[in-house]
N, C-alpha and C positions, 0 to 999 in steps of 0.2 A: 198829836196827829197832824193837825195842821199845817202846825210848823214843818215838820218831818217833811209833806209836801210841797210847801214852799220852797225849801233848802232844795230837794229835790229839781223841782224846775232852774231852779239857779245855777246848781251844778248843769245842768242838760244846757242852758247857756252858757257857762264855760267852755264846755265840754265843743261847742257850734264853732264858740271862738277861737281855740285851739285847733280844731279843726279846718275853721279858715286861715289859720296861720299857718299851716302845712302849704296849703293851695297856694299861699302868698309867695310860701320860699323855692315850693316849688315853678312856680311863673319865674321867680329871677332867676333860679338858676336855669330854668330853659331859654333866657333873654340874654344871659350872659354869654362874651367870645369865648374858642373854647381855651383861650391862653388865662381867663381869669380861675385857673383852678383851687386857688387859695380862697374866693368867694365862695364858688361854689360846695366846697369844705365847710366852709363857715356855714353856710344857707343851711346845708345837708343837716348839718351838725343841730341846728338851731329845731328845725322840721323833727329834728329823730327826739329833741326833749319835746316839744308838744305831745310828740306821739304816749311818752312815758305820763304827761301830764293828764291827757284823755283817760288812760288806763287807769290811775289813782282818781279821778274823778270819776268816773263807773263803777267804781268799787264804793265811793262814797253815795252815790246814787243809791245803789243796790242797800247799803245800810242803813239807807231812809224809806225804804222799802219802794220807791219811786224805781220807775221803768227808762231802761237808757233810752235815751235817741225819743223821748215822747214827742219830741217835736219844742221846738225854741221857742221861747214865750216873745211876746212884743218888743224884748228889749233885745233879744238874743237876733230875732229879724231885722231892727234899726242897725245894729251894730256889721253883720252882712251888708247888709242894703248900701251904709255909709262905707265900706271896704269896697263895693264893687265902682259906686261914684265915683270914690277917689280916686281909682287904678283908671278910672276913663281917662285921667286929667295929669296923669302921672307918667303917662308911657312913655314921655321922652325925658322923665327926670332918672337919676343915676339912681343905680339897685339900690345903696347903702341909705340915701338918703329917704325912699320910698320904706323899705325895713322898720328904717327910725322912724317913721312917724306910726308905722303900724304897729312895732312894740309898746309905744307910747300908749297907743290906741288899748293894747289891751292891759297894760297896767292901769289904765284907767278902769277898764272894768273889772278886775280884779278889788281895786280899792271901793268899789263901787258895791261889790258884791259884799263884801267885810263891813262892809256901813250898814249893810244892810239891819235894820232892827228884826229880833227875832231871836230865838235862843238858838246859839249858835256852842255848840260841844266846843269844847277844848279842842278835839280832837285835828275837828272841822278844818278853825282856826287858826289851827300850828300848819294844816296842811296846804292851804291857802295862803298861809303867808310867803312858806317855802317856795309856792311855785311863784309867789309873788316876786320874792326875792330873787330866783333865778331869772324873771323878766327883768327885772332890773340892772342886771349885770348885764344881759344881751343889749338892754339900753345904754348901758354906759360902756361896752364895748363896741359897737358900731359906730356911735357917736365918734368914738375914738379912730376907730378905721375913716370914717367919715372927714374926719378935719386932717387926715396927713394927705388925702387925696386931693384937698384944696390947697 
């Protein structure tokens, strides 16, 4: 039972950070001219799997018997806290570049979460890793977008 709630809060911090990664893409794509329509694509594109990521994380919630949205534990708040810093310090850097550090940002907590000790299901796992692995690609596609523009 414990555990179940632990995992629970972890998801609900995912869940926070995917959710600020919506808000992110959608800043750039509101920051972007409206001639970058191929970013804006992308951004969209990027916001619409979070949104699909949220959904499987609710549903993993709800099978730990934990309550969605209980609110973001200390680590789920640092992680906000340091996206909102960042964007103070970033407004005059390029979209792609601000992206990549924030996908960065949340493969990190993803790997974060997976360390986590605790009995973590199969299920959990494979599911976490997936979306792990779909941030990953977003990171090494931006990245990509990112150095033809230099």
């Amino acid at each position: 039972m414990q555990h179940s709630k632990k995992w629970a809060k972890i998801l609900n911090d995912l869940v926070v950070i995917n959710d600020d990664r919506i808000k992110e893409y959608n800043k750039a794509i509101n920051s972007l001219e409206q001639s970058d329509e191929e970013l804006k694509n992308l951004f969209t594109q990027k916001a619409f799997k979070s949104r699909n990521h949220i959904t499987t994380l609710q549903a993993m919630i709800k099978t730990f018997g934990g309550k969605i949205g209980s609110g973001a534990s200390t680590r789920g708040k640092v992680f906000r806290t340091w996206m909102d810093v960042k964007s103070l310090f970033t407004v005059n850097e390029n979209s792609l570049d601000y992206c990549e550090v924030g996908v960065n940002d949340v493969v990190y907590a993803y790997r974060t979460a997976l360390s986590i000790d605790g009995e973590m299901t199969s299920d959990l796992c494979n599911k976490l890793l997936s979306q792990m692995s779909s941030f990953k690609q977003d990171q090494s596609e931006i990245k990509a977008l990112r150095q033809l523009q230099k």
